[in-house]
C-alpha positions as a printed Julia matrix, in Angstrom:
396×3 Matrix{Float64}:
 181.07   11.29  141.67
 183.68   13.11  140.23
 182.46   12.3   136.57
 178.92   13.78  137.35
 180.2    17.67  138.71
 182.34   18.07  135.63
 179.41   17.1   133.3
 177.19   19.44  135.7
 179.81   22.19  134.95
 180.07   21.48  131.32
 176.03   21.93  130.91
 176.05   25.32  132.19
 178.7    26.32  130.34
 176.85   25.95  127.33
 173.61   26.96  128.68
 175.75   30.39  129.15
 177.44   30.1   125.62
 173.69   29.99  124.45
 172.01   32.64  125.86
 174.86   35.14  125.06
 174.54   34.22  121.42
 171.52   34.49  121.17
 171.15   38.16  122.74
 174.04   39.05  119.74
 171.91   37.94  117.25
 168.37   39.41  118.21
 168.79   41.82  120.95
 165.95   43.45  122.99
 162.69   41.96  121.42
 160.61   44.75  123.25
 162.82   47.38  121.68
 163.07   45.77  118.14
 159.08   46.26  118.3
 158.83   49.64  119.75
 158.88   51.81  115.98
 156.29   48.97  114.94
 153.41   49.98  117.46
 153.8    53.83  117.46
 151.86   56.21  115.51
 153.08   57.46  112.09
 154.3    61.05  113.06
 153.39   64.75  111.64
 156.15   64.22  108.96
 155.78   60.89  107.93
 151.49   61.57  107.66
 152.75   64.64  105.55
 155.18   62.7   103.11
 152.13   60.34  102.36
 149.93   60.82   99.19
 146.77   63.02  100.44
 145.12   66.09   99.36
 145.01   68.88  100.97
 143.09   71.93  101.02
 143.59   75.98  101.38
 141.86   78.85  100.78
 143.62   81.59   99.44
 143.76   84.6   101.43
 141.96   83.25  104.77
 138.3    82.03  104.8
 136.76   85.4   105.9
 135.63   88.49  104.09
 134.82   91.91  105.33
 133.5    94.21  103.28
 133.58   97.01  105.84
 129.59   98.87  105.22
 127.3    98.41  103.0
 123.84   99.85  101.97
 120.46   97.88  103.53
 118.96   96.52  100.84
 121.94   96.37   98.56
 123.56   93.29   96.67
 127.2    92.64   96.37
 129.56   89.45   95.94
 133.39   87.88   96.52
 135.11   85.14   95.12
 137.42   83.29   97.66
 139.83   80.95   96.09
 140.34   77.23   96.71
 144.2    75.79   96.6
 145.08   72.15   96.55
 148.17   72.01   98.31
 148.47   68.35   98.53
 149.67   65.11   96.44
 146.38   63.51   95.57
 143.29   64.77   93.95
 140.86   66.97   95.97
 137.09   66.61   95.99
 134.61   70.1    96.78
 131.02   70.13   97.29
 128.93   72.74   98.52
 127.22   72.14  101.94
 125.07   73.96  104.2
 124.93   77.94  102.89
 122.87   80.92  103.91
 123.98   82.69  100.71
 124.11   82.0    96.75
 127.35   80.0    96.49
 128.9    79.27   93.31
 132.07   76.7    92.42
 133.28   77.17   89.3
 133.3    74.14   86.95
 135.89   71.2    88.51
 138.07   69.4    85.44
 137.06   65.92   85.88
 134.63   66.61   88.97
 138.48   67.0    91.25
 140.85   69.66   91.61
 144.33   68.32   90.97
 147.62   69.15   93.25
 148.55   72.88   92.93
 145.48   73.58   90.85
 143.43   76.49   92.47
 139.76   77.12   91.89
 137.06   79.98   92.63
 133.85   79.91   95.14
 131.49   82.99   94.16
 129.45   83.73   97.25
 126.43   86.75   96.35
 124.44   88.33   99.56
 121.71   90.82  100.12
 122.54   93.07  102.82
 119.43   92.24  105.15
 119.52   92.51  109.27
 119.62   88.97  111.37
 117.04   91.0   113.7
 115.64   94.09  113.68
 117.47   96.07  115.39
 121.04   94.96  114.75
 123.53   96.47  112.18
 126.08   93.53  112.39
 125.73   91.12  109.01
 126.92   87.44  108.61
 126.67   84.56  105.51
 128.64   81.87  105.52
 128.79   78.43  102.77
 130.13   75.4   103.73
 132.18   73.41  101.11
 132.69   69.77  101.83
 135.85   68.41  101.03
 138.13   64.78  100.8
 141.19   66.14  102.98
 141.38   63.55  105.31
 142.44   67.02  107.86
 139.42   69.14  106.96
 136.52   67.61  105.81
 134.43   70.68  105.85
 135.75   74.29  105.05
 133.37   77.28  106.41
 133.68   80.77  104.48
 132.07   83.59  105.99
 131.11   87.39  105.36
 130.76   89.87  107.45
 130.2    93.55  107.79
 128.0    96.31  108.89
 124.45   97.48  107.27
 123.96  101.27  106.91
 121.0   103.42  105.64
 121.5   106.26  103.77
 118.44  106.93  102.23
 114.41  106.29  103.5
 111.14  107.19  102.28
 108.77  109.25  104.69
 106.18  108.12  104.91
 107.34  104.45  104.6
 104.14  103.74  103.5
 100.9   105.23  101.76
  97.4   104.06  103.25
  94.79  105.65  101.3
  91.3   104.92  103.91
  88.99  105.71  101.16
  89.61  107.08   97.41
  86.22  107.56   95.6
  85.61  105.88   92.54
  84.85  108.91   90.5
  87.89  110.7    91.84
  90.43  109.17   92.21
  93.43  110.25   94.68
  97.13  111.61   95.06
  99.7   110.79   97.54
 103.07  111.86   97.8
 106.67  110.85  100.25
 109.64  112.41  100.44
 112.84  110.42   99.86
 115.48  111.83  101.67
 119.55  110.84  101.6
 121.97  111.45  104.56
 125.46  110.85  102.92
 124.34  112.33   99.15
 123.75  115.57   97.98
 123.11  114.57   94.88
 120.2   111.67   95.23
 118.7   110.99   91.85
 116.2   108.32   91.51
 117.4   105.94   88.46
 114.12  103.35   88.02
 110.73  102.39   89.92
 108.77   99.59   89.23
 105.29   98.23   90.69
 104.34   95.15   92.2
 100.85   93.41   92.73
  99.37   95.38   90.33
  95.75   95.17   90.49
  95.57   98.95   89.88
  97.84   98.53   86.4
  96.65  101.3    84.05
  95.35  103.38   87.09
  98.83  104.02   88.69
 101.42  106.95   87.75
 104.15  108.25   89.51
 106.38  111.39   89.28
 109.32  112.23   91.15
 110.25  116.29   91.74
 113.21  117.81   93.57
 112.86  118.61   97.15
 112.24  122.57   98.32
 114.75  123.9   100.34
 111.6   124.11  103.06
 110.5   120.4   102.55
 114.18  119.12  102.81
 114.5   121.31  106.44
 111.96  118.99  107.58
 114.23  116.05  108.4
 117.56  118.18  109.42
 120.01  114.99  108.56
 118.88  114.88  105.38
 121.66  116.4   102.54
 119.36  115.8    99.57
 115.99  114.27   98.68
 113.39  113.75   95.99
 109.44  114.32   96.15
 107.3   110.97   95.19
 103.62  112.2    93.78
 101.47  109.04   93.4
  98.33  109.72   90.99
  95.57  107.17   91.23
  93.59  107.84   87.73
  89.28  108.16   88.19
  86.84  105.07   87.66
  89.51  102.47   89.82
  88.19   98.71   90.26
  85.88   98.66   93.43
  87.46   97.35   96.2
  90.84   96.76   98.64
  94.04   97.1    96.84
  97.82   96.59   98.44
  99.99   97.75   95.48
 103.93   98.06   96.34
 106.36  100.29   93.92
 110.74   99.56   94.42
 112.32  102.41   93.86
 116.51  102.43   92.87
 118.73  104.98   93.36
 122.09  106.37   92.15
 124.14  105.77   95.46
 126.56  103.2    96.37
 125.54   99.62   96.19
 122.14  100.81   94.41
 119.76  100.65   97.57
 116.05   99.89   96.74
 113.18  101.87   98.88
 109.96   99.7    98.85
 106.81  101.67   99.46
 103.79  100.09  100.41
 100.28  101.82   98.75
  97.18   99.91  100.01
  93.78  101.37  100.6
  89.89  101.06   99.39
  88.17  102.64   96.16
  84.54  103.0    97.38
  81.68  104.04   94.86
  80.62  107.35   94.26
  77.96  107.32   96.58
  77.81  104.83   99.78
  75.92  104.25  102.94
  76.82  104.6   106.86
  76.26  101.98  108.83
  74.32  102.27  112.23
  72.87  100.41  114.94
  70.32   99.12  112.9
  71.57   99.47  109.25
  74.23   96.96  107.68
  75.59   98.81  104.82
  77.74   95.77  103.62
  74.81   94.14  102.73
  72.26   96.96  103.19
  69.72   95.88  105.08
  67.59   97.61  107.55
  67.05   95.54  110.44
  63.68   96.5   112.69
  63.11   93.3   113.89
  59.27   93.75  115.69
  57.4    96.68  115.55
  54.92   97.67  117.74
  51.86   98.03  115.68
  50.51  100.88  118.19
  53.67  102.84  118.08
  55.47  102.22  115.05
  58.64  103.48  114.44
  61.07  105.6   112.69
  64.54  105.13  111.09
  66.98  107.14  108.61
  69.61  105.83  106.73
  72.46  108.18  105.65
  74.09  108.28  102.32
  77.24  110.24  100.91
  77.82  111.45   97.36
  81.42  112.01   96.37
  83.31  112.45   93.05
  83.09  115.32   90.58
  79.45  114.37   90.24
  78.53  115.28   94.2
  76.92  118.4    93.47
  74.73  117.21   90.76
  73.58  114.08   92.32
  69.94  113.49   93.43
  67.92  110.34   94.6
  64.35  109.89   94.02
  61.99  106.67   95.39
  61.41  104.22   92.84
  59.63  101.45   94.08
  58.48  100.32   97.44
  57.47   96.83   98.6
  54.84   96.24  100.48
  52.94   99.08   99.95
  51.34  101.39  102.14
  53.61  100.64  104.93
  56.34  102.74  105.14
  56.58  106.25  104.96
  59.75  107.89  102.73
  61.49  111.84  102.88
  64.62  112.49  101.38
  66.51  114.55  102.69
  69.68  116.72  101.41
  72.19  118.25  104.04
  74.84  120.47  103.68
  78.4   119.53  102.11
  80.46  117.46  104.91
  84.21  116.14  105.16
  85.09  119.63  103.97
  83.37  120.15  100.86
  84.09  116.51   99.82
  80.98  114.84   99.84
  76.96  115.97   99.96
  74.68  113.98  102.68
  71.47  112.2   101.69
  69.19  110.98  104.22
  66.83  108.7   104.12
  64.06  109.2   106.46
  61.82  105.91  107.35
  58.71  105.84  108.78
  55.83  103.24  109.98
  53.11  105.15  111.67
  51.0   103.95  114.4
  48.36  101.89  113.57
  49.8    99.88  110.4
  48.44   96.43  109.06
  49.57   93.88  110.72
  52.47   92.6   108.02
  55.41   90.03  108.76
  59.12   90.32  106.48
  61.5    88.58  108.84
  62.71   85.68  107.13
  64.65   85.89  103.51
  63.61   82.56  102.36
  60.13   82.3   103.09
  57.87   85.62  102.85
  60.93   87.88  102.05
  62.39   91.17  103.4
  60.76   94.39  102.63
  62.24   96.16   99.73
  63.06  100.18   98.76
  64.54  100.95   95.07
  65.99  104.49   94.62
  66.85  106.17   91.51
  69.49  108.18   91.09
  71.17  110.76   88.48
  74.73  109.06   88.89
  75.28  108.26   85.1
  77.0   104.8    86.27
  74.7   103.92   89.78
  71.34  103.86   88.13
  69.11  102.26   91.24
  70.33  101.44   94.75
  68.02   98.61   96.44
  67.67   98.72  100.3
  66.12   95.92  102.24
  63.87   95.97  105.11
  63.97   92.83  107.87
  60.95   93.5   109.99
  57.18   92.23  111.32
  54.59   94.68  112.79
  52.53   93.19  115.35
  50.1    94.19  118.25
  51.1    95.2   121.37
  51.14   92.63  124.21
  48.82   93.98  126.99
């Protein structure tokens, strides 16, 4: 008995011997491990090899104000400011952006490089003054993958055009027309208009422009104004028939150059036209009667103008009529309306009672009626009207 308590003692003697040597040698396995399963810190991330991008200077330009209209541009610069290679690409932009050329397609550490952003000073909405662009470069920096410049400012106008734009109803062939707008500047006294150009020039050759000073009474008119010029539009005689929407960009002397774009549209009608009425389409000039009552007939006029320098002298004379023997033709010359501008023709229509029965209503089969005039216009030799119509008898 005695044998087995002192080798019961002597095991946990050395089951205490072990344990303590063991803790020497190794220690506190959950705080041996406790560096291995935290996060690298700020300083350690820092001391590895990464790039690392900067921008010179902040990533935001104001130019203060600026003209509407006007063009301008900054360069921001780029810094690598870390230990490996940086990589820039241009992203999403609402502005020209330009990087200059990249040795090797990288920017190396401490190597700097420029980003060229160009704008148009232009309103986000109408009635706001407050302007923003911005260009997004893409980079490799693990930190900031995408870099957003921006600029901002505020949009002023200093000079305007009044009337903004010219609309010209009707300009007769023969004539021609003149227009003019005043240009005024409210922070110049010296405005001074240094090119114009046109756009959408269907009227080229037709089309001159002269620009005058302002009289002290026309630049009173707009009491803001400090100084101003006089636009005089001259469309030449013998324009292309038609519509026209012509635009001329004019550039001035003051800051930022801003541009004034004028709109000119209108019509050039010939030298002599018709008015349309309730029964006359003057587009395609045709005299709609539709059925006539062969006991009472009926009567009609159709109204012409004569414009140009030629309105005085013009005259119209009946050249052919088809059928015959159905209607009756007067013409008629009125005084001068639209002030002296043009000279009224009429053309007075008549089928008496008791006409042939006779049927024009359909184009394709028996044909309209038909009226040819003459005229003295040296370039409008015959106008044709044509009659849509069918006298029958009277229902009883």
């Amino acid at each position: 008995m005695r044998v087995f308590l002192l080798a019961l003692l002597g095991l946990g003697v050395g089951v205490a011997i072990g344990y303590g040597h063991n803790w020497y040698d190794v220690g506190d396995i959950k705080e041996q491990f406790r560096l291995l399963n935290t996060p690298p810190s700020a300083d350690e991330l820092l001391s590895a090899k990464a790039p690392r991008v900067d921008v010179v200077g902040g990533e935001t330009h104001d130019f203060g104000i600026m003209e509407r209209m006007g063009k301008r541009h900054y360069t921001f610069v780029i810094r690598n400011v870390g230990t490996a290679a940086l990589t820039l690409e241009q992203g999403k932009t609402s502005c020209k952006c330009t990087i200059s050329q990249l040795a090797g397609g990288h920017l190396e550490p401490g190597a700097d490089v420029e980003v060229r952003l160009e704008w148009t000073a232009k309103e986000s909405e109408p009635e706001s003054k407050d302007f923003e662009q911005t260009a997004e470069i893409l980079t490799n920096d693990p930190q900031r993958r995408v870099v957003r410049l921006q600029i901002v400012g505020k949009i002023i106008q200093s000079v305007w055009a009044k009337p903004a734009d010219i609309i010209l109803s009707s300009v007769t062939q023969g004539n021609g027309a003149t227009a003019s707008a005043m240009i005024y500047a409210y922070k110049s006294d010296n405005l001074e208009i240094v090119s114009h150009e046109f756009y959408f020039t269907r009227l080229e050759g037709f089309l001159d422009v002269q620009f005058e000073d302002l009289s002290q009474e026309e630049l009173a008119r707009d009491r803001d104004a400090l100084s101003g010029k006089k636009m005089v539009l001259t469309l030449t005689p013998n324009l292309p028939l038609g519509n026209f929407n012509e635009a001329i960009r004019i550039t001035t002397n003051l800051p930022d150059s801003p541009r004034i774009d004028i709109a000119i549209q209108g019509v050039v009608t010939p030298d002599i036209t018709f008015l349309s009425s309730r029964r006359f389409y003057r587009a395609r000039r045709i005299l709609d009667l539709g059925i006539v009552s062969q006991e009472k007939g009926v009567e009609e006029k159709i109204t012409m103008l004569a414009k140009g320098p030629l309105r005085e002298s013009i005259q119209f004379h009946v050249k052919e009529v088809e059928p015959a023997g159905v209607f009756q033709l007067e013409l008629v010359r009125r005084e001068s309306i639209l002030t002296g501008k043009a000279i009224q023709h009429d053309l007075l229509l008549k089928i008496p009672p008791g006409t042939d029965q006779v049927k024009r209503l359909n184009e394709q089969q028996e044909g309209y009626g038909r009226i040819l005039l003459e005229t003295t216009h040296p370039d409008i030799e015959y106008l044709e009207i044509r009659v849509r119509f069918a006298v029958v008898p009277t229902e009883k």
